[in-house]
N, C-alpha and C positions, 0 to 999 in steps of 0.2 A: 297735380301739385297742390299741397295743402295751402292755405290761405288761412288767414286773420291775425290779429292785431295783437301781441302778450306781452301785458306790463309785467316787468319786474322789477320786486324791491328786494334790497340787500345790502346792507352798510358796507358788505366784504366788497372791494374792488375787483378782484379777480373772480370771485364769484360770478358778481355782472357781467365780466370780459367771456366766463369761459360760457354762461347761457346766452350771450349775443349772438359766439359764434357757431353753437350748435344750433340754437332756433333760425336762424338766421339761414344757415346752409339747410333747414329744413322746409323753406320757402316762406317761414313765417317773416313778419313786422315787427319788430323787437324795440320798447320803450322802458328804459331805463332809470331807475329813480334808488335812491339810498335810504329814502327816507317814508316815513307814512303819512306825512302832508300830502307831498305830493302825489302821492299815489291815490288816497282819499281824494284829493281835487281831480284828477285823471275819471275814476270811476265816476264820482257825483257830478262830472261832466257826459257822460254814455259813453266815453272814449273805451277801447279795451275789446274784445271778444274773452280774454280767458288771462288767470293775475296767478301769479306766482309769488309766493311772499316768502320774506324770514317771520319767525318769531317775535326776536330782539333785534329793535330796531333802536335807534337813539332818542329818537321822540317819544314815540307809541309802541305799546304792542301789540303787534297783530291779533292775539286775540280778544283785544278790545276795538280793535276796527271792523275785525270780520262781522259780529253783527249787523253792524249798521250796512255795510257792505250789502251780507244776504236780504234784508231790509227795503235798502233801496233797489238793489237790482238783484232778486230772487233767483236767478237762471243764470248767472256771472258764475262758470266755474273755479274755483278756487284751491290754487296746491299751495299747501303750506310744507316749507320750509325748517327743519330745524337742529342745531347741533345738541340742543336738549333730549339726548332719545334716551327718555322712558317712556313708561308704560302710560303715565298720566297725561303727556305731550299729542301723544296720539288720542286718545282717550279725550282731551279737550279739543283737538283741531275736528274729530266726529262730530261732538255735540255743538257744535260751534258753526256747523254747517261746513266744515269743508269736505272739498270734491274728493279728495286724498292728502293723505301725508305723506313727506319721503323725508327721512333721517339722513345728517349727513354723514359723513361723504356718499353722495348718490352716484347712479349709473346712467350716464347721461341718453343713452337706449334706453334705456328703460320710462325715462322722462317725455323723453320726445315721442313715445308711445303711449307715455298716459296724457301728454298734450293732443295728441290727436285722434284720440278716444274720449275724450270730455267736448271734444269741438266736433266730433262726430254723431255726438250722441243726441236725442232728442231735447228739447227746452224741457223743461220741468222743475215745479217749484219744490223745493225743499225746504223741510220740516226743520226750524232750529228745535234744539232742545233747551230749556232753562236750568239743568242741573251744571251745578259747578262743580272741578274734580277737586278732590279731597287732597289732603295732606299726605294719608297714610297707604303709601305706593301697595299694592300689593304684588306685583310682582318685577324683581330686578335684575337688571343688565342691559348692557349697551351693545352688545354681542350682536351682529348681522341678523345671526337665527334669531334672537329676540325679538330685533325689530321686526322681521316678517312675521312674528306670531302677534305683536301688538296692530301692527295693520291690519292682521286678520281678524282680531279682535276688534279693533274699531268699527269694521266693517258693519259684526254681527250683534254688536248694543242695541240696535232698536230692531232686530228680527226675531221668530222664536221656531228658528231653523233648529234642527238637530243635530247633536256636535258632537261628534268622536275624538277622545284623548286618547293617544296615545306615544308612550315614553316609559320607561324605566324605574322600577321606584325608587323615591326619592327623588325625584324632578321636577315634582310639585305639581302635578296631575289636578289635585282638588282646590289649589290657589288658582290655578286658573278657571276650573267652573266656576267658584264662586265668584271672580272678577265680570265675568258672563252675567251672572245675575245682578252684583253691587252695582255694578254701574249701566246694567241696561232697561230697560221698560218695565220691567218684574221688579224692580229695586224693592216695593213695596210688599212685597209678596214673602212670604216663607223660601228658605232656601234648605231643602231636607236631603242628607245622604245618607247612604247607604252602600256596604260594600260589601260583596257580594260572598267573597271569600269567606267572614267572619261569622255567615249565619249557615244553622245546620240545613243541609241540602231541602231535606222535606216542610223545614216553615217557612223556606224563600218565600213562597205564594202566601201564605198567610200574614208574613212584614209587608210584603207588595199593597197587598188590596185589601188587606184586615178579617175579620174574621168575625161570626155571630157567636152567638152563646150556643152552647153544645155542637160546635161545629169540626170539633176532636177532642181528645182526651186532653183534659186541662183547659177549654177552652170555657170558662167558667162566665167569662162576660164577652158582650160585644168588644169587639178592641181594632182602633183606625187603623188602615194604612198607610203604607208612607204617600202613597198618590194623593189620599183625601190629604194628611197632614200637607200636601205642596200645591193644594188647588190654590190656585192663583198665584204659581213663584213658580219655583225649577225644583227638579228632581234629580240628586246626582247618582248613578248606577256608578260604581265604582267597580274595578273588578270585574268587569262585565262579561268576562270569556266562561267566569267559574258558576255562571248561571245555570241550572241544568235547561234539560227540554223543555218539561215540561211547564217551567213558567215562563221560556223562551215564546213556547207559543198562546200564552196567557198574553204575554207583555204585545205583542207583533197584533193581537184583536183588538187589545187596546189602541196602541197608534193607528191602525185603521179606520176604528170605528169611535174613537175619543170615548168608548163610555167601557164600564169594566161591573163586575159582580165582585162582591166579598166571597171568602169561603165557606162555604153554607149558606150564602144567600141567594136570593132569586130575583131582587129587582135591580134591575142595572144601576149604574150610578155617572153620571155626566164626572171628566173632568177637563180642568185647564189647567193644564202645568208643559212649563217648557222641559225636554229631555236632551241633559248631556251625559254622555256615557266615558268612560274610561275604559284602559286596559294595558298593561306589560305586556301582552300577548300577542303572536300573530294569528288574528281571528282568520285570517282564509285559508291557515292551512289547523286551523281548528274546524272550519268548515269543510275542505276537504276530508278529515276525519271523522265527520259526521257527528259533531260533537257542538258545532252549533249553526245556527241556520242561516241560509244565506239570502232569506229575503226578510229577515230581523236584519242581518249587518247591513243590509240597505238604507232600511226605514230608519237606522240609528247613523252610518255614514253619511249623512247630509253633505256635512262639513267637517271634512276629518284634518287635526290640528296634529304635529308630532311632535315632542317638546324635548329637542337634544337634551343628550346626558351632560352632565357637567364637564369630562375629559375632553368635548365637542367645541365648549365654549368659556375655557379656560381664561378670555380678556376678562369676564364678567366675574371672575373670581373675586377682584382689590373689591367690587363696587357689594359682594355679598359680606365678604367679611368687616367692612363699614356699619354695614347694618346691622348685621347678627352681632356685633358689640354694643353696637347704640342698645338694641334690644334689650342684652343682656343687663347695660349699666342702667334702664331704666327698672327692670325689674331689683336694682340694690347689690346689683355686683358692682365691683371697681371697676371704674374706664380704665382703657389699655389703648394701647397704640401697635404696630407692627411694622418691622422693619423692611424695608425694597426688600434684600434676602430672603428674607422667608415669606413674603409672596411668592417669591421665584421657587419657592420649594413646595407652595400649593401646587400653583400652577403646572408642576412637573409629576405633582400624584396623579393617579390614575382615576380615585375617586369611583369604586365602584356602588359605594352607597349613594353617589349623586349629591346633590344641594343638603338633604338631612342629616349626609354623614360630614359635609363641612360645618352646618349647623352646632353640631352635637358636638364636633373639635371646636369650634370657638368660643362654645357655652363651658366646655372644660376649662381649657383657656382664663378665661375669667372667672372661673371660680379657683381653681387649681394655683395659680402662679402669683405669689405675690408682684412680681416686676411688673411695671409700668410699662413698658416694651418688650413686646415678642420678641425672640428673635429666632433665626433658623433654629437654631441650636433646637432650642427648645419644641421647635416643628417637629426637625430630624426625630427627637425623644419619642414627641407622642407618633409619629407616623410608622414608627419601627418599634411597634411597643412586642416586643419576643410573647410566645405564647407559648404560657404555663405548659411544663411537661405533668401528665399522670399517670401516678402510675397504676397500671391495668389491675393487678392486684390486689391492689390496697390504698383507694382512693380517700381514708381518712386524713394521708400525706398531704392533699391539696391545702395550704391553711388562706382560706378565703377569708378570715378575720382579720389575717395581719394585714393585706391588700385594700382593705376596707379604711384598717382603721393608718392605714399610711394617705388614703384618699382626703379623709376627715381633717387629720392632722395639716394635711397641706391646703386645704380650705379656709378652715378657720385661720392658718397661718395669712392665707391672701388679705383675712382683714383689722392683722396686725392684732392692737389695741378695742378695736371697736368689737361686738356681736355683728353676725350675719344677720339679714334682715331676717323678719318672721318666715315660716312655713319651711324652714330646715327639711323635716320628715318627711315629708311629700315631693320635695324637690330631689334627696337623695335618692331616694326611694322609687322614684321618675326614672331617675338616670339609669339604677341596678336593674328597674323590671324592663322597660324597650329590649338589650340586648341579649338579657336574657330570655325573656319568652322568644322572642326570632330567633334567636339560640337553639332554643328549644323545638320550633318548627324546621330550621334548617336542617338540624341530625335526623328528624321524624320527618321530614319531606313533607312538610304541610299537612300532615296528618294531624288534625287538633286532638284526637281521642288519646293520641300515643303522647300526642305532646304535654296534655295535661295527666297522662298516668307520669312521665318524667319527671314532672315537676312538682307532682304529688298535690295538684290542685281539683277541683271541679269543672269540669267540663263546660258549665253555663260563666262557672267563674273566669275562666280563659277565655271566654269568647269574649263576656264584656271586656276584660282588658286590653282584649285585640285592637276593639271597637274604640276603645276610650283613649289608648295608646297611638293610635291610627297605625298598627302595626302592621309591613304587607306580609300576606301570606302568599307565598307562591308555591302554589303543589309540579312536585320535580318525577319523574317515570325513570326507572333506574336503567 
């Protein structure tokens, strides 16, 4: 039968009522408080084995007591509480010293099994951190699956474990390495990607670990790799399935042995960089196809994170398109507002481009529409937008001028009387090349060579745009 003693504070009454009677019936001691006087008086007494807090409390809050808490009594496990679930919530209850956080509404098993795993566990002092979280959230939703990827995230801030992404593109795969680095021990450090898809197969090892002077054709000077460029931050391998072998087993000597050679060189080179990888892909049965290896997807599965598709976590939709407006109005578009209706009519798409194709509608959105308010209507419009017939024949019919110049037209209409802020050409320009160059790879199945003879560009020139666009390439097998 478990044993000791759990203050809990909570201004919610029934809060208090329903953790009484589950700790309670779990053989624990249960001490009750609303407030964080007294809860601070309880602790700077030794009263307590293990505290359960809110956040917001009426006097205090918790994360201005938890210091002092960890402080005085360094080994006082502590679950924080909170109906604030972002990403930053959790993200400060970590650095803050708490034992866990649990978003509400919780699963009260679940609770009474991290109660008695923190009262099980050894005494041991833990480490506060002094960084405070920032303002600007990087990653958003209140969405359940969210919350368990911010737990997991809080967990791995101050380790430099190896982390496998994997999720769909458009998910937001490289918002979350980078959240990995902003806000964990490396914060200081360089944060360098890299993806794997957008470079031609044969320089992969050459971007990797860099390169001496005459070390192949063109290779006219010494040039870093992305490893040296991330000693002392992280390294994001994006893409990671489209890696071929052979720097498959380039990369796997490295995590073994921390040091690596450039190509054409001969003295090894020390590094320290943390490695998170990515990938759309299922890597084991890309390894059952012998196409990549299965004691790499170890060394890089540490900590493997999945980051549902959007259709998965449809609550979290009201809380993205808040943001991607705010975004929008701060870069000089019009604020807009959106009707209950036409969330209900996100909420109901299927969203196979994920987070970036709700992004890209709500960036239209505000550029596009003069009204002040969404409404379905105009969702209904853009979500069923018919797709141009051509004809096979005689494809000069298409008049992509007039589409253009109907886009334009209703832009500059959105800001009435005034001019658009600066940087017009690059911003439409933005919008035309994303769907067309994917365009362009989807009919060529990721083929870059086919896809820049379609588009009648250069080959290194597609690639940078891949890179610069964060364009995904996914090569498809007919």
């Amino acid at each position: 039968m478990p044993t000791g003693t759990i203050l809990v504070a909570d201004d919610d009454a029934a809060i208090r009522t329903v953790l009484n009677q589950a700790l309670s019936r779990a053989g624990y001691t249960v001490r009750l408080t609303s407030n964080a006087t007294t809860l601070w008086r309880w602790v700077s007494s030794g009263d307590g084995d293990l505290v359960i807090t809110d956040v917001m409390m009426p006097d205090e809050n918790a994360f201005d007591v938890l210091p002092r808490i960890k402080k005085m009594r360094p080994d006082l496990p502590v679950i924080v509480m909170s109906a604030q679930n972002t990403f930053m919530t959790a993200i400060r209850a970590s650095e803050k010293g708490a034992y866990e956080y649990l978003p509400k509404p919780f699963d009260l098993k679940e609770l009474t099994a991290i109660v008695g795993r923190a009262l099980s566990e050894p005494k041991r002092q833990r480490v506060e951190s002094e960084q405070e979280g920032g303002e600007n959230i990087p990653l958003i939703g209140r969405s359940p699956a969210m919350q368990e990827i911010y737990r997991v995230l809080a967990r791995l801030m101050q380790t430099d474990l190896s982390v496998m992404i994997n999720g769909e593109s458009g998910t937001g795969k490289e918002l979350v390495a980078r959240a990995l680095h902003d806000y964990g021990k490396r914060r200081n450090g360089p944060f360098v990607a890299i993806n794997m898809a957008a470079i031609p197969r044969d320089l992969i090892e050459a971007e990797l670990f860099g390169h001496e002077k005459g070390a192949f054709t063109g290779a006219q000077a010494r040039s870093a790799g992305r490893f040296e460029q991330a000693d002392g931050g992280t390294l994001f391998l994006d893409e990671i399935g489209d890696m071929p072998m052979e720097a498959q087993t380039r990369l796997l000597r490295v995590l073994q042995q921390g040091e690596y050679t450039t190509v054409g060189g001969r003295v090894p080179i020390r590094t320290d960089v943390r490695i998170v990888a990515a990938t759309n892909k299922d890597l084991r049965q890309l390894i059952n196809q012998g196409l990549f290896r299965e004691d790499l997807y170890y060394r890089l599965n540490v900590v493997p994170i999945r980051l549902p598709p959007l259709r998965e976590r449809t609550e979290d939709i009201p809380d993205l398109v808040r943001h991607f407006f705010a975004l929008a109005e701060k870069e000089g578009l019009p604020g807009k507002q959106i009707e209950s209706a036409a969330i209900d009519r996100l909420r109901r798409y299927r969203w196979p481009g994920n987070v970036r194709e709700l992004e890209n509608l709500v960036r239209r959105l505000s550029a596009l529409y003069p009204q002040d308010v969404i409404s379905s209507a105009l969702i209904d419009a853009e979500l069923s937008q018919p797709v141009a017939q051509v004809d096979e024949e005689d494809t000069s019919k298409v008049d992509l001028s007039a589409s253009v110049e109907r886009y334009l037209h209703n832009y500059f209409q959105a800001f009435g009387d005034a001019l658009p802020p600066p940087g017009l050409y690059h911003r439409i320009l933005r919008e035309v090349e994303y769907p067309l160059i994917g365009a362009a790879l989807a009919a060529t199945r990721g083929n870059q060579i086919k896809a820049a003879e379609l588009l009648g560009v250069n080959r290194n020139t597609l690639r940078k745009k891949i890179r610069d666009l964060d364009v995904q390439v996914i090569r498809q097998t007919r």
